[in-house]
C-alpha positions as CSV (number, residue, x, y, z in Angstrom):
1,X,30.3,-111.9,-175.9
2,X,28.2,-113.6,-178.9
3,X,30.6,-116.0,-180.8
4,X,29.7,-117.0,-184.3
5,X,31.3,-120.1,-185.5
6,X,31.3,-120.8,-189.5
7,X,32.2,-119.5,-192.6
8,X,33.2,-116.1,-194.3
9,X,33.1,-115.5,-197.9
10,X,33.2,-112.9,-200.6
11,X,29.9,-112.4,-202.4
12,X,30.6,-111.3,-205.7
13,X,27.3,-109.7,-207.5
14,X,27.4,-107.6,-210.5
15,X,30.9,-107.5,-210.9
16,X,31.0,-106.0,-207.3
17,X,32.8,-107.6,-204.2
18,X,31.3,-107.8,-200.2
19,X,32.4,-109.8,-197.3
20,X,30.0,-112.1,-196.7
21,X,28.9,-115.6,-195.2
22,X,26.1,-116.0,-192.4
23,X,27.8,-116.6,-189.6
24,X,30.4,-113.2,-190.4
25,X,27.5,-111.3,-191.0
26,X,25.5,-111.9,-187.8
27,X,28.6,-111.3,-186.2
28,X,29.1,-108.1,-188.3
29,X,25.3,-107.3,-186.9
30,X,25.9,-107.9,-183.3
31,X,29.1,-105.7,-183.8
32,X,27.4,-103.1,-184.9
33,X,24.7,-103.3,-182.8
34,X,26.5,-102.6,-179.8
35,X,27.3,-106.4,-178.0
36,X,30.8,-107.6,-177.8
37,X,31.4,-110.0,-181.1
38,X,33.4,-112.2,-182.6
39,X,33.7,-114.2,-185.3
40,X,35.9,-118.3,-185.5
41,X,36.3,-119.5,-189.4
42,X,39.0,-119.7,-191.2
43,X,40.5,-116.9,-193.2
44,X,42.4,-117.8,-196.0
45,X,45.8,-116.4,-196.6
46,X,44.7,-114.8,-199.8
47,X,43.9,-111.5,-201.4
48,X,40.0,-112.2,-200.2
49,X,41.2,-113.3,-196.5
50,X,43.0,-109.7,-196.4
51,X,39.9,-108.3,-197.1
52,X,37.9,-110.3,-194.8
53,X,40.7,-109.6,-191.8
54,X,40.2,-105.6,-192.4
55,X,36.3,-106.2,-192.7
56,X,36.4,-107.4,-189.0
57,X,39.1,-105.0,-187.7
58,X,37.1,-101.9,-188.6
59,X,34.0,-103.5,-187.2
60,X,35.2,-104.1,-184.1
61,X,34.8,-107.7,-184.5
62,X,37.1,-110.1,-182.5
63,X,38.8,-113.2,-184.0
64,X,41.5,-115.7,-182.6
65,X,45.1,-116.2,-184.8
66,X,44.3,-119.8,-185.1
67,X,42.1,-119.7,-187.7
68,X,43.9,-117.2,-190.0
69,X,46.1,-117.1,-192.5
70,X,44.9,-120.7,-193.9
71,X,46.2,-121.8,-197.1
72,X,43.0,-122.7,-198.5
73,X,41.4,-120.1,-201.0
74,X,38.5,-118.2,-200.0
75,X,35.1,-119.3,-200.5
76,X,33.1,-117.3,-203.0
77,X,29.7,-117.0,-204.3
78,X,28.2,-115.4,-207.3
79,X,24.6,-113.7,-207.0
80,X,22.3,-114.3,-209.2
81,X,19.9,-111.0,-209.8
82,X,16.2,-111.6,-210.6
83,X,14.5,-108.9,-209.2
84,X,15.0,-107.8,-205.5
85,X,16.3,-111.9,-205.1
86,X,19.3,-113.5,-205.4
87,X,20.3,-116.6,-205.8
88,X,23.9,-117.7,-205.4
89,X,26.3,-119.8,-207.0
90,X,28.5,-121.4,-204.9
91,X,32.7,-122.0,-205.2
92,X,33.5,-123.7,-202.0
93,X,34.6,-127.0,-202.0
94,X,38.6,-127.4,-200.5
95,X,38.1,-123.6,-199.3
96,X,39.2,-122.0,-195.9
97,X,35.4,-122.0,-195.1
98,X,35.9,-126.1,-193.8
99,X,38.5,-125.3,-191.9
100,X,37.2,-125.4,-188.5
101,X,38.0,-128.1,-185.8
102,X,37.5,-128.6,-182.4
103,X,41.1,-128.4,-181.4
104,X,41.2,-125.2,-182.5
105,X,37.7,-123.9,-181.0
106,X,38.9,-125.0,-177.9
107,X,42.4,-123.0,-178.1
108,X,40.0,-119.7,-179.4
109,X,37.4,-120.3,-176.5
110,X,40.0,-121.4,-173.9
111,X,41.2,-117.4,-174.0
112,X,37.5,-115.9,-173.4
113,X,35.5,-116.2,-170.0
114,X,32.7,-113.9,-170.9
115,X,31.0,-116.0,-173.9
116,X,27.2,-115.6,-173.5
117,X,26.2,-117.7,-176.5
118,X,27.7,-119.4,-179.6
119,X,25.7,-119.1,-183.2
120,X,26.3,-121.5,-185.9
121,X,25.0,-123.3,-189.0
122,X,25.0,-121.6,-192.6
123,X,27.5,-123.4,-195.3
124,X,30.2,-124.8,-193.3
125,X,27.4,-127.2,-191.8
126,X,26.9,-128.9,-195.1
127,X,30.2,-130.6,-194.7
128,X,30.2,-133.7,-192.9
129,X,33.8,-133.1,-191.1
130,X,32.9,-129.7,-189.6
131,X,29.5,-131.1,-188.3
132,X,32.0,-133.6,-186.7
133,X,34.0,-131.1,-185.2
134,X,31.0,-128.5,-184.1
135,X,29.6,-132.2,-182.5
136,X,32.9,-133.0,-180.5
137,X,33.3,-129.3,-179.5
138,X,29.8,-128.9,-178.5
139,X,30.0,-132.1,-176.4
140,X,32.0,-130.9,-173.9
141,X,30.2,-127.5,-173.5
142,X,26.3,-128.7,-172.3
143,X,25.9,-125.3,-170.4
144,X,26.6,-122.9,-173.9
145,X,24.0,-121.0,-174.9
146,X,23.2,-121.9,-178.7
147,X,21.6,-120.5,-181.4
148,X,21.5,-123.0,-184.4
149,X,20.1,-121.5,-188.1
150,X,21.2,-124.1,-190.9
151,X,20.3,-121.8,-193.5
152,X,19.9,-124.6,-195.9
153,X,21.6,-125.0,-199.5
154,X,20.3,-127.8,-200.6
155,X,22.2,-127.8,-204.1
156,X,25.3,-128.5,-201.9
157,X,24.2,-131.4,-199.8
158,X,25.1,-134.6,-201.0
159,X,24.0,-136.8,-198.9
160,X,20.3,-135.9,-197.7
161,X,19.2,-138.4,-195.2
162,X,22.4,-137.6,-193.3
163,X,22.1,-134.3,-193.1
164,X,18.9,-134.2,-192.1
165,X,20.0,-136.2,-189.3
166,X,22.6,-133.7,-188.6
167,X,20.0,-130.9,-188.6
168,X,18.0,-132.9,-185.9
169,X,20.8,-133.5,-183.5
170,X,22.0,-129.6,-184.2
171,X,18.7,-128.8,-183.1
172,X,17.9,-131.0,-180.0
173,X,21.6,-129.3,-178.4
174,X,20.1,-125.6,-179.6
175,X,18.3,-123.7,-177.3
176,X,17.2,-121.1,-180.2
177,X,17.2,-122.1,-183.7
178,X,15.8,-119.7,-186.5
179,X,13.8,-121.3,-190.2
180,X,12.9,-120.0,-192.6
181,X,10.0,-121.3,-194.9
182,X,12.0,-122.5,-197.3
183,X,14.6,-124.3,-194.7
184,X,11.4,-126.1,-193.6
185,X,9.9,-127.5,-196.7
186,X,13.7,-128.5,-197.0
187,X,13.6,-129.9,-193.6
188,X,10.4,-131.9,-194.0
189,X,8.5,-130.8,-191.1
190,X,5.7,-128.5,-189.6
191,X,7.0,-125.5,-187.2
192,X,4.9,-127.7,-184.9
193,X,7.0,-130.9,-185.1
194,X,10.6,-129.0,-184.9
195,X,9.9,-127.3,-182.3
196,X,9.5,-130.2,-180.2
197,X,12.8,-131.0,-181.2
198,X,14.3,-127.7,-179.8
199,X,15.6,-126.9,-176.1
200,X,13.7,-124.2,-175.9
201,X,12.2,-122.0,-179.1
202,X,11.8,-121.6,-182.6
203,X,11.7,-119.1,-184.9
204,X,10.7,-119.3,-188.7
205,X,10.5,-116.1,-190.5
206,X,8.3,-115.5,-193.6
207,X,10.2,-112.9,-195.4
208,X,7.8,-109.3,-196.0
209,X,5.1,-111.7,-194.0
210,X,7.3,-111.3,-190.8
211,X,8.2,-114.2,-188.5
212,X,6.4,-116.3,-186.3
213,X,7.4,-117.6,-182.5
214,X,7.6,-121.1,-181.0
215,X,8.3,-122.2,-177.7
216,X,7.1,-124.8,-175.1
217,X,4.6,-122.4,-174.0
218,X,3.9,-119.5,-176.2
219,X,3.5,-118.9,-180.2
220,X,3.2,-115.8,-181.1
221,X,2.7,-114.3,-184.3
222,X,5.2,-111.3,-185.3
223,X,5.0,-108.8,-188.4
224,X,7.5,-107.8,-190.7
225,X,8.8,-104.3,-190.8
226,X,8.5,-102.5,-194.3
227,X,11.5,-100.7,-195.6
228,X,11.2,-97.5,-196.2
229,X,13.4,-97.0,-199.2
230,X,13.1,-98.6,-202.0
231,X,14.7,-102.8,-201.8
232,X,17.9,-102.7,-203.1
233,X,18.5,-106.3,-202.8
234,X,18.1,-108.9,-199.7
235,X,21.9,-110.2,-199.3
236,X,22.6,-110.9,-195.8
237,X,18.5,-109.8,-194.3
238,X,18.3,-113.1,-192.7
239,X,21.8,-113.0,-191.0
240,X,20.9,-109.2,-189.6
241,X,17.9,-110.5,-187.9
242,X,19.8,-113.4,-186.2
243,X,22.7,-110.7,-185.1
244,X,20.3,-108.5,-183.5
245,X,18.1,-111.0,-181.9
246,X,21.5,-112.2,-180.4
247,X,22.4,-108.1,-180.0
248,X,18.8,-107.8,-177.9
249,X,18.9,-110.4,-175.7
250,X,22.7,-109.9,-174.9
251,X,22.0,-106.2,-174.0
252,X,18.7,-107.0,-171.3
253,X,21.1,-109.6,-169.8
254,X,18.4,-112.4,-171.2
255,X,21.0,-115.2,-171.7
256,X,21.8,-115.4,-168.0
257,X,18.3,-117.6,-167.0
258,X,17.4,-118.2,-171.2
259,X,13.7,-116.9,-170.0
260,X,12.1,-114.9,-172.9
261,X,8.4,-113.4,-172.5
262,X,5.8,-112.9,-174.4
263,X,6.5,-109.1,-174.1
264,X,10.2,-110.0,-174.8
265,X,9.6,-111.8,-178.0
266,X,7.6,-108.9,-179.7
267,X,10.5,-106.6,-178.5
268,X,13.2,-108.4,-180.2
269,X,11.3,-109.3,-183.0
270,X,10.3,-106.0,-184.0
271,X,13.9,-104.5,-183.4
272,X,15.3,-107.9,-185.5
273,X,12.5,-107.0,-188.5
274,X,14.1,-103.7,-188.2
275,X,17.4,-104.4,-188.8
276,X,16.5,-106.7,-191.5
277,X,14.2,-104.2,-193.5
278,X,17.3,-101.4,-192.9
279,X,19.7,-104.0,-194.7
280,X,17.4,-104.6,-197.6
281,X,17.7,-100.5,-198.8
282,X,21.2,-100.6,-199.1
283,X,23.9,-103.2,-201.3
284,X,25.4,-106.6,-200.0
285,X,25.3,-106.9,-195.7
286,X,25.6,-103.7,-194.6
287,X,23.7,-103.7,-191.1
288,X,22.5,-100.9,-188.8
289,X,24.2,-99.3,-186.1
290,X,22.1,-99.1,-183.1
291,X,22.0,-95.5,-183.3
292,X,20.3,-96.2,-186.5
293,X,17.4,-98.0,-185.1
294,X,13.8,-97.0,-183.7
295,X,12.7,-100.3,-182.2
């Protein structure tokens, strides 16, 4: 099972309304792409948290009790259209989305056996208390699998030099984590230098340039898929390719030694562009089923 720890919002755009939030999306991804999923944030009690708690019910998307029905209103976030890009607006401060602690991670994971890896990052890592939580958490579970993509807003951080220090540490416990361009200009180093800091790879994606590689031993150089409709916007393109790099390894059994080829790592990357072109032709996150996919 792929566990994705963070936030779920409602992305309004246009005067239209998705389920969103990186973390609920790669789950959504992963879920769709045929690998056991679920998905620990909290759901408020509200009209949005309905909606988000039927949005993982017909996905097939597992959740625990203890982190729904909060009394904290969703987060939302307005999109802002300027072309094929959006850029968002945030309303998240005292929402359900920072609502996660380590007591109750441990009451969700204490029910599941079968976990194979845990993603997190995205919003919910901006705030200093859930980093504290995710930290105490994660320090009693050396031997889980992570995959770490901070997916950086920096219009929310408030404090820079300590969150760049929280992205370091985040990183140095990952074994994957996922950049983008952006996230490393952000971040103030070369691919080169952050992947030193990794337990084992990197990957930083270019947008229609495709993605590149990192690892102690390999870099290797990936291209983009094209989509072949027309772009109808890119909501939720970068969470799809984390699910189904999760979804690919899952399903060839790849987390059981964390050893990923050369061969392996044009594989996934070329059924991850996939998935991420495929979400970019229709509106909000609204991934592939496997069935869907060539790659």
């Amino acid at each position: 099972m792929i566990v994705s720890i963070g936030e779920a919002l409602i992305d309004i755009k246009e005067n239209e309304f998705y389920v969103g939030g990186g973390p609920l999306n790669t789950a959504l991804a992963v879920a769709r792409l045929g690998s056991p999923s679920c998905f620990l944030g909290g759901v408020s009690s509200d009209k949005y948290g309905n909606r988000i708690l039927n949005h993982m019910i017909d996905n097939n998307i597992l959740f625990d009790p203890v982190f729904c029905n909060d009394m904290a209103p969703t987060m939302t976030t307005t999109a802002v259209v300027s072309g094929a890009v959006n850029k968002y607006e945030f309303d998240w401060k005292g929402t359900s989305a920072f609502s996660i602690t380590a007591e109750k991670l441990e009451e969700a994971f204490s029910s599941n056996s079968d976990i194979n890896c845990v993603f997190f990052g995205s919003v919910s890592f901006v705030d200093k208390n859930v980093r504290k939580e995710l930290k105490k958490f994660f320090e009693k579970r050396h031997s889980l699998i992570k995959f770490f993509d901070p997916n950086i807003r920096g219009s929310l951080v408030t404090d820079r030099d300590e969150y760049i220090k929280a992205l370091n540490e985040a990183a140095s416990i990952s074994d994957m984590v996922k950049v983008s361009d952006d996230d490393l200009e952000y971040w103030g180093m070369s691919a080169e230098e952050l992947v030193k800091i990794c337990k084992h790879y990197l990957i930083v994606t270019h947008g229609e340039k495709g993605s590149t590689w990192l690892g102690r031993r390999i870099r290797v150089e990936c291209p983009a898929t094209k989509p072949w409709h027309k772009i109808v916007d890119t909501i939720g393109c970068g969470d799809v390719f984390n699910g189904a790099v999760l979804a690919w390894l899952d399903r060839r059994n790849r987390f059981e030694d964390f050893r990923i080829s050369e061969t392996d790592v044009r594989l996934v990357a070329a059924f991850a562009s996939e998935c991420a072109a495929y979400n970019c032709t229709r509106e909000g996150c609204n991934p592939p089923f496997d069935n869907e996919i060539t790659a």
